[in-house]
PDB file of N, CA, C and O in Angstrom:
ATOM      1  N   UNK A   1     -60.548   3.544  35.391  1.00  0.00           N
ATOM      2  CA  UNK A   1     -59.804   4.769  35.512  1.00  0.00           C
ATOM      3  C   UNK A   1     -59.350   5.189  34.117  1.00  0.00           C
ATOM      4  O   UNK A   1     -59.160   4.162  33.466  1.00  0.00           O
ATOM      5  N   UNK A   2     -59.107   6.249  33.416  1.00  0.00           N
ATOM      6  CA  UNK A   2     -58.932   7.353  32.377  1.00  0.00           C
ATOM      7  C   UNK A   2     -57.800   8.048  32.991  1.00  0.00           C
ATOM      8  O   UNK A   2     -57.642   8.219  34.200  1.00  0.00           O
ATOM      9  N   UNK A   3     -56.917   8.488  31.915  1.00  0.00           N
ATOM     10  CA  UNK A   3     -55.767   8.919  31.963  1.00  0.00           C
ATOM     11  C   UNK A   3     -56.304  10.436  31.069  1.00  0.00           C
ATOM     12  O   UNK A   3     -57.073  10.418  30.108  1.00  0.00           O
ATOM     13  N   UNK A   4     -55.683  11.667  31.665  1.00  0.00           N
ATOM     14  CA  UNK A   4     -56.108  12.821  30.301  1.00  0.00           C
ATOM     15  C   UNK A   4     -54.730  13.540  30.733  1.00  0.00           C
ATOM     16  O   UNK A   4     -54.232  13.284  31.830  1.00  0.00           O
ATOM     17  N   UNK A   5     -54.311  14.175  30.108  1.00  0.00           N
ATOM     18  CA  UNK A   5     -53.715  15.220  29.880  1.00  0.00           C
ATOM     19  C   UNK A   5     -53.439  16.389  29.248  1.00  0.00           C
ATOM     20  O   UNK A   5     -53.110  15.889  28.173  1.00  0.00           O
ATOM     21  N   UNK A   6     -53.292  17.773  29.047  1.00  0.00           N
ATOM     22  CA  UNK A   6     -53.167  19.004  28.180  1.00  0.00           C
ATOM     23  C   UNK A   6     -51.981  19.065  28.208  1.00  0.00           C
ATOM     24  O   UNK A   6     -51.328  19.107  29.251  1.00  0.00           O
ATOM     25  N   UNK A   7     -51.391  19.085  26.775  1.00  0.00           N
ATOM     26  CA  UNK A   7     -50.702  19.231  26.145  1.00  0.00           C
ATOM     27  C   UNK A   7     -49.959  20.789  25.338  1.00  0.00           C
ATOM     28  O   UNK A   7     -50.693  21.777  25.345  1.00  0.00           O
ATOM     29  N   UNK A   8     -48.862  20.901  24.831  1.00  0.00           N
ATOM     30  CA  UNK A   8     -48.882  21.823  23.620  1.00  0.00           C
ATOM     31  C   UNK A   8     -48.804  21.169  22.659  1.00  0.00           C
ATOM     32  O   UNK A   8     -49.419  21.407  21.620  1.00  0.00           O
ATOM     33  N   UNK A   9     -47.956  20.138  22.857  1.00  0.00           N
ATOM     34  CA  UNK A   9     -48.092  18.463  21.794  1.00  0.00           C
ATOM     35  C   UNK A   9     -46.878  19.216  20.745  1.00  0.00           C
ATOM     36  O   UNK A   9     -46.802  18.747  19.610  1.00  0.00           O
ATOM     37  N   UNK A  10     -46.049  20.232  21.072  1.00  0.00           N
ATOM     38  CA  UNK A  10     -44.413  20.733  20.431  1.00  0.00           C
ATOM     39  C   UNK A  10     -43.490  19.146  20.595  1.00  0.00           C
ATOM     40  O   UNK A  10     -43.040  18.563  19.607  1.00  0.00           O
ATOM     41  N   UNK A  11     -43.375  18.764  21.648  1.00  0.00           N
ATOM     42  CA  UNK A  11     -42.521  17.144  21.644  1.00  0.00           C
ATOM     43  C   UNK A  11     -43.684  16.206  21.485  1.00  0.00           C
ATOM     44  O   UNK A  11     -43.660  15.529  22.513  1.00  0.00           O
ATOM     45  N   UNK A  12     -44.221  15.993  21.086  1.00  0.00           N
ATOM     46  CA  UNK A  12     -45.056  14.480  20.454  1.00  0.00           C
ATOM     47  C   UNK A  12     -44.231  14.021  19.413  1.00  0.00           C
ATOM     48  O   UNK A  12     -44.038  14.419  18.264  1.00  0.00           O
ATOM     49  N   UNK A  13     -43.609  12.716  20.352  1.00  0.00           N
ATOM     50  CA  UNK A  13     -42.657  11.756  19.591  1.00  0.00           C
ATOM     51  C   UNK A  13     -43.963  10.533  18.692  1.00  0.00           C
ATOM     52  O   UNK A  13     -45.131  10.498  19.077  1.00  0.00           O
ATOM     53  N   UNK A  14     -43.562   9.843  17.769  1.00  0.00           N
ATOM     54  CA  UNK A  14     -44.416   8.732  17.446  1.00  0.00           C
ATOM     55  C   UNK A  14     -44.644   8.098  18.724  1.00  0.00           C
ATOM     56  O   UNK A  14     -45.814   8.183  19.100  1.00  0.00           O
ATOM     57  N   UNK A  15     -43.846   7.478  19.506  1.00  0.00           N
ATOM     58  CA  UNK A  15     -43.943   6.852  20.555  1.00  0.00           C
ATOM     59  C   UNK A  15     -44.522   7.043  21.693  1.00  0.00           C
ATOM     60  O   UNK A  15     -44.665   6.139  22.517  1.00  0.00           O
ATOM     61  N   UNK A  16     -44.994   8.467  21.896  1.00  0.00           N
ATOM     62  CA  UNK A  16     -45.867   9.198  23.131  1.00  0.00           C
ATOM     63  C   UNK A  16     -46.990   8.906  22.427  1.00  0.00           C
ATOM     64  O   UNK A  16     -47.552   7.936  22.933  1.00  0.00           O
ATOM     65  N   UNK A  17     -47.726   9.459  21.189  1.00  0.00           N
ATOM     66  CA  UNK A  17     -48.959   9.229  20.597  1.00  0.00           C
ATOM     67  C   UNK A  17     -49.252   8.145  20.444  1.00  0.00           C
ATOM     68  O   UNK A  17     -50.277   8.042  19.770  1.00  0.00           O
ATOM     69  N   UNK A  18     -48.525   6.566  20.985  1.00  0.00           N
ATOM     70  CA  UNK A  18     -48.977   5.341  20.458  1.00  0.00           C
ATOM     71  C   UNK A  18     -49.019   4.597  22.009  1.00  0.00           C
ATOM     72  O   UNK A  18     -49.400   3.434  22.143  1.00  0.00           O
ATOM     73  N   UNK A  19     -48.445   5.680  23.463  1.00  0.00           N
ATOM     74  CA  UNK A  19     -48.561   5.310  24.570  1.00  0.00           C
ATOM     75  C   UNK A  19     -50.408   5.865  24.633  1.00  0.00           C
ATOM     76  O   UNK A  19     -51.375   5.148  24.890  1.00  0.00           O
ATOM     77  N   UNK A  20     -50.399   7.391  24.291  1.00  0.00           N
ATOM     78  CA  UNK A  20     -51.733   7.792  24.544  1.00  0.00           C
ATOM     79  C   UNK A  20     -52.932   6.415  23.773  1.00  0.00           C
ATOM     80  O   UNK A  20     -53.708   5.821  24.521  1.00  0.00           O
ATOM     81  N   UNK A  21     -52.892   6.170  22.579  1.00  0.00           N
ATOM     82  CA  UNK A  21     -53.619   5.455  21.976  1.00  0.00           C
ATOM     83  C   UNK A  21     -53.600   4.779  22.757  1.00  0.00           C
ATOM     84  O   UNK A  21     -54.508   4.868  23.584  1.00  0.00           O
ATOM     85  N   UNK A  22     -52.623   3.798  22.920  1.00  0.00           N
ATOM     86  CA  UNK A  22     -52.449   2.407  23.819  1.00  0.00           C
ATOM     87  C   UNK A  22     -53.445   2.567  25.410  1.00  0.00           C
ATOM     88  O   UNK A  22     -54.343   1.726  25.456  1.00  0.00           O
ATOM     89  N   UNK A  23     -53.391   3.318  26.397  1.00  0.00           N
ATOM     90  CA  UNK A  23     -53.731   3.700  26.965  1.00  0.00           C
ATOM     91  C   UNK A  23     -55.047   4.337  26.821  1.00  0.00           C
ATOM     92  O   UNK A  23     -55.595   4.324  27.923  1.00  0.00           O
ATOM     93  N   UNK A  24     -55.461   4.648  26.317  1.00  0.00           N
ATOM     94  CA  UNK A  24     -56.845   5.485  26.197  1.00  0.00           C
ATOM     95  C   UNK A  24     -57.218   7.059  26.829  1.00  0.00           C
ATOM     96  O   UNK A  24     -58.199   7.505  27.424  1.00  0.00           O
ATOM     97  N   UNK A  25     -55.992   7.613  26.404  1.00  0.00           N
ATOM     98  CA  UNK A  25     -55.505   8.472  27.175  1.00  0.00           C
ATOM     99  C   UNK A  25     -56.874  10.167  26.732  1.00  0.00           C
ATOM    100  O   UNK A  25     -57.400  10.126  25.620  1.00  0.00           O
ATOM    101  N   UNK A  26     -57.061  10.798  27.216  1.00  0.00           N
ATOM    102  CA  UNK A  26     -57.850  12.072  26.751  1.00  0.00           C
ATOM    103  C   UNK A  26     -56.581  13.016  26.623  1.00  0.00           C
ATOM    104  O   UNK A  26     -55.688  13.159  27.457  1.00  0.00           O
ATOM    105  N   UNK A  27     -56.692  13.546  25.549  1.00  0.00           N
ATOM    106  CA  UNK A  27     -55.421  14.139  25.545  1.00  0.00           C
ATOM    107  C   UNK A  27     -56.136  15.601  24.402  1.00  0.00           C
ATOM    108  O   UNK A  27     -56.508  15.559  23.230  1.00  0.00           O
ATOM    109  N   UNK A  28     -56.088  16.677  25.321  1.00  0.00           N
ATOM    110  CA  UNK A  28     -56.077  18.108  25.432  1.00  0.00           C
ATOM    111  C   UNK A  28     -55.472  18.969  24.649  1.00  0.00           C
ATOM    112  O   UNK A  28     -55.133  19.910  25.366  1.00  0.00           O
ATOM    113  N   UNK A  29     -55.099  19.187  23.374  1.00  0.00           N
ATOM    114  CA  UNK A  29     -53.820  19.656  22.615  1.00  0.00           C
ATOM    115  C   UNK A  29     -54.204  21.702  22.536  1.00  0.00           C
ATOM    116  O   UNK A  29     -55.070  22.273  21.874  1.00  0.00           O
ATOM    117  N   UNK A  30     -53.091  22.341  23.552  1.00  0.00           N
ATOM    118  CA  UNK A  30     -53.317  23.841  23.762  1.00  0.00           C
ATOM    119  C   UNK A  30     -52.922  24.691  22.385  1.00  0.00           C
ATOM    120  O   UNK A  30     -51.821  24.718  21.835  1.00  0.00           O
ATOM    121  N   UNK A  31     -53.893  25.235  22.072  1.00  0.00           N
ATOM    122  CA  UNK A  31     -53.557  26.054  20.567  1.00  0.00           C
ATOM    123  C   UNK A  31     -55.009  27.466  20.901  1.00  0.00           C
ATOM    124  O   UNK A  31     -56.188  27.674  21.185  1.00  0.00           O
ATOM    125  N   UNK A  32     -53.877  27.962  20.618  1.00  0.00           N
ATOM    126  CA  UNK A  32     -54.393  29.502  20.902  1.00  0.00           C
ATOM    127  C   UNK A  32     -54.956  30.883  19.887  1.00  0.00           C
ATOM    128  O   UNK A  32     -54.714  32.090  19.913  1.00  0.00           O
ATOM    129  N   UNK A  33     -55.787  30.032  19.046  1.00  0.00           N
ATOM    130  CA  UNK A  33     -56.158  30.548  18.012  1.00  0.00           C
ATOM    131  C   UNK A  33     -55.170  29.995  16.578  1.00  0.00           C
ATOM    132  O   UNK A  33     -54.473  28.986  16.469  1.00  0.00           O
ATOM    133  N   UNK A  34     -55.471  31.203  15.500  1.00  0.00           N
ATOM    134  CA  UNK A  34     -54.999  30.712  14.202  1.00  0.00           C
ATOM    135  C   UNK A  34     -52.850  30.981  14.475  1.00  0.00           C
ATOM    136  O   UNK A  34     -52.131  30.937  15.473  1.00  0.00           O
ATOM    137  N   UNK A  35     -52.693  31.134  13.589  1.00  0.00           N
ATOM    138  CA  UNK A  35     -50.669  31.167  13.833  1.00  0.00           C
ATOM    139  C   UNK A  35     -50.771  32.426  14.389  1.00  0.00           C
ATOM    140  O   UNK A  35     -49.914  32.544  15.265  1.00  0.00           O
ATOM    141  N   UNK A  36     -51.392  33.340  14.272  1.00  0.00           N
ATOM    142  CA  UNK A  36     -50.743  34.950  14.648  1.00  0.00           C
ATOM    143  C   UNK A  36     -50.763  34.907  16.074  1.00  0.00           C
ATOM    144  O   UNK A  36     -49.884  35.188  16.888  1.00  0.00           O
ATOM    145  N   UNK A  37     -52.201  34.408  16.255  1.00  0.00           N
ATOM    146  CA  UNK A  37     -52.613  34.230  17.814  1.00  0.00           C
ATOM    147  C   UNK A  37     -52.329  33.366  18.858  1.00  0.00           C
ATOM    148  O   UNK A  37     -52.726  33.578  20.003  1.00  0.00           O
ATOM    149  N   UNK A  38     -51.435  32.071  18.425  1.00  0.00           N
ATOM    150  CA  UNK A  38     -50.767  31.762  18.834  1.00  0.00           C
ATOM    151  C   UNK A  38     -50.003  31.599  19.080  1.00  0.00           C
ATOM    152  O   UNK A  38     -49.768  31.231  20.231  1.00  0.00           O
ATOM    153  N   UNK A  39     -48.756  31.816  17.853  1.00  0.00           N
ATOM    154  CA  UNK A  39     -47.299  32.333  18.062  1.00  0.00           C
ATOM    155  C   UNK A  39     -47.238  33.564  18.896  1.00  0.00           C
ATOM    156  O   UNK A  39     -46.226  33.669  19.590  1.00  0.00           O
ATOM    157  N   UNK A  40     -48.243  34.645  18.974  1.00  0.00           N
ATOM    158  CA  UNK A  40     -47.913  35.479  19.749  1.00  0.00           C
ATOM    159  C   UNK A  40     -47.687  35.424  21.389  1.00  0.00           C
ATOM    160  O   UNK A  40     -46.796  35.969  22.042  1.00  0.00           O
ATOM    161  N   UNK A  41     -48.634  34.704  21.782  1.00  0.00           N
ATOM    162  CA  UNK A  41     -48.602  33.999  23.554  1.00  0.00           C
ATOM    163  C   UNK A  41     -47.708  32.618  23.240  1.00  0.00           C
ATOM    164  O   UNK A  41     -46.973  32.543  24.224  1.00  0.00           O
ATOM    165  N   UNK A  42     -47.517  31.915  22.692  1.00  0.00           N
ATOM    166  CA  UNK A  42     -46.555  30.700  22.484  1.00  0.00           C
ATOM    167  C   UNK A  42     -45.565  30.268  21.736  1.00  0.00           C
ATOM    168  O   UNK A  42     -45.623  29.503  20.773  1.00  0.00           O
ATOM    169  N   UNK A  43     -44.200  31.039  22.445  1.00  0.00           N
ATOM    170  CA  UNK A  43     -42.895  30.773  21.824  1.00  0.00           C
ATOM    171  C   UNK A  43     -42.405  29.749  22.289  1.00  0.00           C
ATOM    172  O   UNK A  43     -42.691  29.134  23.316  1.00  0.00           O
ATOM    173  N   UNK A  44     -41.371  29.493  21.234  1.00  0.00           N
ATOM    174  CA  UNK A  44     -40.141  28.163  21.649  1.00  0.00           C
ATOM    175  C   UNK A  44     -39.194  28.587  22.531  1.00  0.00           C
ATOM    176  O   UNK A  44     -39.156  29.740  22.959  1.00  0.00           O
ATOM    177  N   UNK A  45     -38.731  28.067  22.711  1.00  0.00           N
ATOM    178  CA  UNK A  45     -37.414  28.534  23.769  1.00  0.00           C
ATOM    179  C   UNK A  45     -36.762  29.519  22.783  1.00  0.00           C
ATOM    180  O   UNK A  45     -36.644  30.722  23.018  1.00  0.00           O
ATOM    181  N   UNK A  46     -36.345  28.902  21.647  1.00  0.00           N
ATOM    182  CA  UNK A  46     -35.260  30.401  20.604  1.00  0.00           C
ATOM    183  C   UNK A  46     -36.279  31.030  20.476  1.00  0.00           C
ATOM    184  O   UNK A  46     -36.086  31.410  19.322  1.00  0.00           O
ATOM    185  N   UNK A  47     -37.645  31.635  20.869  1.00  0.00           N
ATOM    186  CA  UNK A  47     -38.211  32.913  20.228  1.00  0.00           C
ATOM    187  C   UNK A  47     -38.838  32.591  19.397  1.00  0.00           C
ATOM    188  O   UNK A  47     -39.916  33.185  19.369  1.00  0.00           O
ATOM    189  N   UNK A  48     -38.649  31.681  18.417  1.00  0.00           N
ATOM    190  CA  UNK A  48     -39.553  31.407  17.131  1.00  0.00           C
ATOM    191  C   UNK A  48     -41.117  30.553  17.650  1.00  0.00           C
ATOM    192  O   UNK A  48     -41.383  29.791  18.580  1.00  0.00           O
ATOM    193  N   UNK A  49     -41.935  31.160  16.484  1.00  0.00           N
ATOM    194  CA  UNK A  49     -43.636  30.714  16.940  1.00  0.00           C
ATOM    195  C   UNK A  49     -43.413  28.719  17.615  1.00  0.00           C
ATOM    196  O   UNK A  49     -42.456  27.977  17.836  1.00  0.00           O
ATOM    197  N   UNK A  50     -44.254  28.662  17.664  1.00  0.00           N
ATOM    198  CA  UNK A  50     -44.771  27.412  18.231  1.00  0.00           C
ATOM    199  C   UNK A  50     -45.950  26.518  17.604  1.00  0.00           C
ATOM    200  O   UNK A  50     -46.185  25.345  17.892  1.00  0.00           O
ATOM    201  N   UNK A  51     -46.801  27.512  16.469  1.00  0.00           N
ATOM    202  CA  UNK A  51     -47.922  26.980  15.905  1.00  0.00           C
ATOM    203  C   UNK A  51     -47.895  25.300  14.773  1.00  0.00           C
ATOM    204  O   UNK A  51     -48.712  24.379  14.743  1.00  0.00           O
ATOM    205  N   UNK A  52     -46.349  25.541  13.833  1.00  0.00           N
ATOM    206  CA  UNK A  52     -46.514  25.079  13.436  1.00  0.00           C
ATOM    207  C   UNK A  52     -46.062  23.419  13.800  1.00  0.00           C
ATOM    208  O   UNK A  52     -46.291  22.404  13.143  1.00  0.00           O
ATOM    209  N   UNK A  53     -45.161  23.622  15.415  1.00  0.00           N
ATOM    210  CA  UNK A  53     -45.124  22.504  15.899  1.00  0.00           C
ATOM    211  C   UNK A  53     -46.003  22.186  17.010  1.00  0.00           C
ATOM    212  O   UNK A  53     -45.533  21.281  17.699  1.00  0.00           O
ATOM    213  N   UNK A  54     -46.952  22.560  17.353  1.00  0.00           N
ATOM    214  CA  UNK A  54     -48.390  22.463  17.584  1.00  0.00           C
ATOM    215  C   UNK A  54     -49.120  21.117  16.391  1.00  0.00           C
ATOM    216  O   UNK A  54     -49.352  19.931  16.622  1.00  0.00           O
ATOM    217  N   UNK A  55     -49.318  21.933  15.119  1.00  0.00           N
ATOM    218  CA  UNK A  55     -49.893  20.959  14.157  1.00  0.00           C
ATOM    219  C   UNK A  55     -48.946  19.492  13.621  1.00  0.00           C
ATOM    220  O   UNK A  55     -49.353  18.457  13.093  1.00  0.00           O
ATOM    221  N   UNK A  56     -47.680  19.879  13.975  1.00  0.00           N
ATOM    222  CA  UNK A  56     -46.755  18.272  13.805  1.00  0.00           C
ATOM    223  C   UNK A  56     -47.295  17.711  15.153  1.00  0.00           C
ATOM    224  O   UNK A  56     -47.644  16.531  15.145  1.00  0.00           O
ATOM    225  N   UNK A  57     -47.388  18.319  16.143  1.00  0.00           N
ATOM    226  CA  UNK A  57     -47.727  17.136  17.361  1.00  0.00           C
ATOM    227  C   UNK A  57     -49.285  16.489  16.850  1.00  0.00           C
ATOM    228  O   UNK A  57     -49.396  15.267  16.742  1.00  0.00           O
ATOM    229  N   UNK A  58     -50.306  17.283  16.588  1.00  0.00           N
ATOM    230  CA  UNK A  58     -51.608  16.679  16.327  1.00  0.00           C
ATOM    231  C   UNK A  58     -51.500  15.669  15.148  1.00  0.00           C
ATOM    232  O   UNK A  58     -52.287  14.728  15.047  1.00  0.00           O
ATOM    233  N   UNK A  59     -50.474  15.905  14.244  1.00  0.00           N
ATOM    234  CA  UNK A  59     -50.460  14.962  13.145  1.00  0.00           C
ATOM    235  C   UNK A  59     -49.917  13.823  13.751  1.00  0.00           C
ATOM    236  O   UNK A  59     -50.053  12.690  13.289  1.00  0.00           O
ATOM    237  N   UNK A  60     -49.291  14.102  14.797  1.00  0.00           N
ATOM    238  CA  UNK A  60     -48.158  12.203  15.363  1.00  0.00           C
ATOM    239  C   UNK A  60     -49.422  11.923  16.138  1.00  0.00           C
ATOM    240  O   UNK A  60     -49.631  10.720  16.288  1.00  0.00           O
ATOM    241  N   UNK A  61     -50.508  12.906  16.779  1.00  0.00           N
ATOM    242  CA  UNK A  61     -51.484  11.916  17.309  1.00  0.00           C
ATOM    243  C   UNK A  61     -52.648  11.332  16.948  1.00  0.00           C
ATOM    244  O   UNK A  61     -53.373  10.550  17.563  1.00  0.00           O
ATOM    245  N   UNK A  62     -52.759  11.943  15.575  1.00  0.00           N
ATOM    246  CA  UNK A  62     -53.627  11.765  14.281  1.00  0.00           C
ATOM    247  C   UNK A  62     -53.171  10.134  13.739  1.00  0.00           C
ATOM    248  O   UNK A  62     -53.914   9.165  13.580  1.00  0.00           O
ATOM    249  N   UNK A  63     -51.311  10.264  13.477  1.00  0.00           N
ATOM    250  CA  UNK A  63     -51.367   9.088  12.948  1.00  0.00           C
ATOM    251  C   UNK A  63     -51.271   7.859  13.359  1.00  0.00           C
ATOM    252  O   UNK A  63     -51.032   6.851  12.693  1.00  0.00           O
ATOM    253  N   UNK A  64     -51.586   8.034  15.170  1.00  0.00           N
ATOM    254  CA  UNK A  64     -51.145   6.675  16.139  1.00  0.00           C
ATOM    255  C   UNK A  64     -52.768   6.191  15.922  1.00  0.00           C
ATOM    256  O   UNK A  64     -52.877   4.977  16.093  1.00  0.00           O
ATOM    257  N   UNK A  65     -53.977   6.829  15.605  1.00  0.00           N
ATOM    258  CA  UNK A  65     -54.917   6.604  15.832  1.00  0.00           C
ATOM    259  C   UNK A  65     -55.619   7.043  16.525  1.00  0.00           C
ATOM    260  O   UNK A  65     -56.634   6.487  16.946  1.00  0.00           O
ATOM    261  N   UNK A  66     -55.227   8.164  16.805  1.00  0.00           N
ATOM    262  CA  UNK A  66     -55.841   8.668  17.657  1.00  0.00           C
ATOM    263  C   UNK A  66     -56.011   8.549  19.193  1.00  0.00           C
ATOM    264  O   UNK A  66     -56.942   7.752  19.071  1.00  0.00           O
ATOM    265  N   UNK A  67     -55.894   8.671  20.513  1.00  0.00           N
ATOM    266  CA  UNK A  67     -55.875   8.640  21.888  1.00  0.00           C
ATOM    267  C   UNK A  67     -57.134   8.274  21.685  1.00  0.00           C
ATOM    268  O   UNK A  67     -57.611   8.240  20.551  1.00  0.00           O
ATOM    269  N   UNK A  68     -58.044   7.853  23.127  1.00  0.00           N
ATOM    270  CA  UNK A  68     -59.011   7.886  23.572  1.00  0.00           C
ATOM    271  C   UNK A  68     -59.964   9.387  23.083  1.00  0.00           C
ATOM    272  O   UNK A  68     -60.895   9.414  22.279  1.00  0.00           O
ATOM    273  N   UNK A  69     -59.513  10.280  23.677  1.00  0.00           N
ATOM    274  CA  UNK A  69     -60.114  11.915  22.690  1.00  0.00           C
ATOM    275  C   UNK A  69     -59.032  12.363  22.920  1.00  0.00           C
ATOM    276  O   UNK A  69     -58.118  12.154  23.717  1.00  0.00           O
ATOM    277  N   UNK A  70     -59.425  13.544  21.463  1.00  0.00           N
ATOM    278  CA  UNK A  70     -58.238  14.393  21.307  1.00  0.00           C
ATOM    279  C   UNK A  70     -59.611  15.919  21.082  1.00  0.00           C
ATOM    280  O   UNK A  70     -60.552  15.913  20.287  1.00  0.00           O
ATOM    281  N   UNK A  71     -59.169  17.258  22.269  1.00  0.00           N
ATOM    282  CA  UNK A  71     -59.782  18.037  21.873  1.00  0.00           C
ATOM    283  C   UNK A  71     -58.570  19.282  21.680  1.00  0.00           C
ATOM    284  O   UNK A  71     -57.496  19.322  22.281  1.00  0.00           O
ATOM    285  N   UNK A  72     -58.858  19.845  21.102  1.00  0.00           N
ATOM    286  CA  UNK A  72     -58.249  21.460  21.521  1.00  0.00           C
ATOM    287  C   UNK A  72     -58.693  22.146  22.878  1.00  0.00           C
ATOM    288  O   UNK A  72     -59.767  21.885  23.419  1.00  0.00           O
ATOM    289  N   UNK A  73     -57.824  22.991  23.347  1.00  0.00           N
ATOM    290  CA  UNK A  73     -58.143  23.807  24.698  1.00  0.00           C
ATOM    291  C   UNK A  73     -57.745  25.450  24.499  1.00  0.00           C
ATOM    292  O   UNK A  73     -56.673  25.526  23.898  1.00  0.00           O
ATOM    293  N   UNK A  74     -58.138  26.384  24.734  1.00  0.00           N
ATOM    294  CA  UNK A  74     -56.838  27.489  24.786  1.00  0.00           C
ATOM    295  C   UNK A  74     -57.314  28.402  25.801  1.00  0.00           C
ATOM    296  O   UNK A  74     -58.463  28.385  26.244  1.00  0.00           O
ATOM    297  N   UNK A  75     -56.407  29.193  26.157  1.00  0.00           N
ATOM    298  CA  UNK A  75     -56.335  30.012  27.682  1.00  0.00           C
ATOM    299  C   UNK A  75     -56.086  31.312  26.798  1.00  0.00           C
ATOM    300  O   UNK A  75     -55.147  31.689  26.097  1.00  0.00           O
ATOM    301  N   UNK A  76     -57.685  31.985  27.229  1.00  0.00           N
ATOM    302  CA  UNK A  76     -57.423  33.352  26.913  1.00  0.00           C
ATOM    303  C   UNK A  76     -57.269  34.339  28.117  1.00  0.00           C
ATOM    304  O   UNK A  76     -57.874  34.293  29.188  1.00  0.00           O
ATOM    305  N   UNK A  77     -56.573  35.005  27.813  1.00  0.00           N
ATOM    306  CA  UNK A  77     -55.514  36.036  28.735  1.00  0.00           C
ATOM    307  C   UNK A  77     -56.166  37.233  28.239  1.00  0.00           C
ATOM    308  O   UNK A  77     -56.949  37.144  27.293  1.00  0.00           O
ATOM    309  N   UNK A  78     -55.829  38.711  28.976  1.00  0.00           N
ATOM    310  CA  UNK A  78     -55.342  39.931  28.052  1.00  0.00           C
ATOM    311  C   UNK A  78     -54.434  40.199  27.148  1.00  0.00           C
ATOM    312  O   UNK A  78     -54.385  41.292  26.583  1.00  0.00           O
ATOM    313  N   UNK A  79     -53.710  39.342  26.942  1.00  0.00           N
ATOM    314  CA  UNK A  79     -52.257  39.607  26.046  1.00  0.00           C
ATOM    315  C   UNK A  79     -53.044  39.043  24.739  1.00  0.00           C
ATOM    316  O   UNK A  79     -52.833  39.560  23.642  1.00  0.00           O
ATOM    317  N   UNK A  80     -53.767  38.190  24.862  1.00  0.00           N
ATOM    318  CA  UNK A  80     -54.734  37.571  23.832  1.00  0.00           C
ATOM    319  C   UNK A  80     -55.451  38.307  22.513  1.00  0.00           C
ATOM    320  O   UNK A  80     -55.455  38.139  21.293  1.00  0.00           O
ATOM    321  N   UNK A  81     -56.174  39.401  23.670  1.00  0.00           N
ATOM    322  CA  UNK A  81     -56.897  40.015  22.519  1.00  0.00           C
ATOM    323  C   UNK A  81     -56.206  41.005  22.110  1.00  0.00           C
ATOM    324  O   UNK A  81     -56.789  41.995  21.667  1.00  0.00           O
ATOM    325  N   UNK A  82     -54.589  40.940  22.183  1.00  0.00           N
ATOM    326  CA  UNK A  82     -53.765  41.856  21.422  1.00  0.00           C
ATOM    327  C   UNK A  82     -53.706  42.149  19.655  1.00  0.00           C
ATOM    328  O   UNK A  82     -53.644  43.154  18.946  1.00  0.00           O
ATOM    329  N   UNK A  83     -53.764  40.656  19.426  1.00  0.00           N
ATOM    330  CA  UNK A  83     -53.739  40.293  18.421  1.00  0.00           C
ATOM    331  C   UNK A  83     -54.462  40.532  17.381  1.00  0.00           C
ATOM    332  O   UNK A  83     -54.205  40.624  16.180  1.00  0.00           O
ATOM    333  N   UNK A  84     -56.071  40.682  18.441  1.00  0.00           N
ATOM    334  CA  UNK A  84     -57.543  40.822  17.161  1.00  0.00           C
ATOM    335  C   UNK A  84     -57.660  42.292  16.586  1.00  0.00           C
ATOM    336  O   UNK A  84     -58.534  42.566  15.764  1.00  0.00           O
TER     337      UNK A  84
END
């Protein structure tokens, strides 16, 4: 059995990225294009973007070693191609 999950990976503690490793977890990290395109569909709770704690979560799962896989995913909407 395989464990996966999708993520935004905004709370990736050291300690979640070293359960995924440990585990062999597939782990999904949601990013919605470059910063414009994703801060725009993915805010924090205060309003502010989300992109660049997006890339701190991939770095805590970068530095556990990585999960079992790590891919990107993103959900395009109409609000999406606002941006282009």
């Amino acid at each position: 059995m395989r464990f996966s999950l999708t993520t935004n990976a905004t709370l990736i503690e050291p300690e979640d990225a070293r359960l995924f490793r440990d585990y062999g977890f597939y782990v999904a990290v949601s990013l919605d294009g470059d910063r414009i395109a994703n801060d725009h569909v993915r805010r924090m709770h205060d309003g502010s973007g989300s992109y660049e704690h997006v890339l701190e979560g991939i770095g805590q799962l970068q530095q556990s070693g990585r999960p079992g896989h790590l891919s990107a995913r993103a959900t395009v909407t109409p609000r999406s191609l606002i941006c282009v």
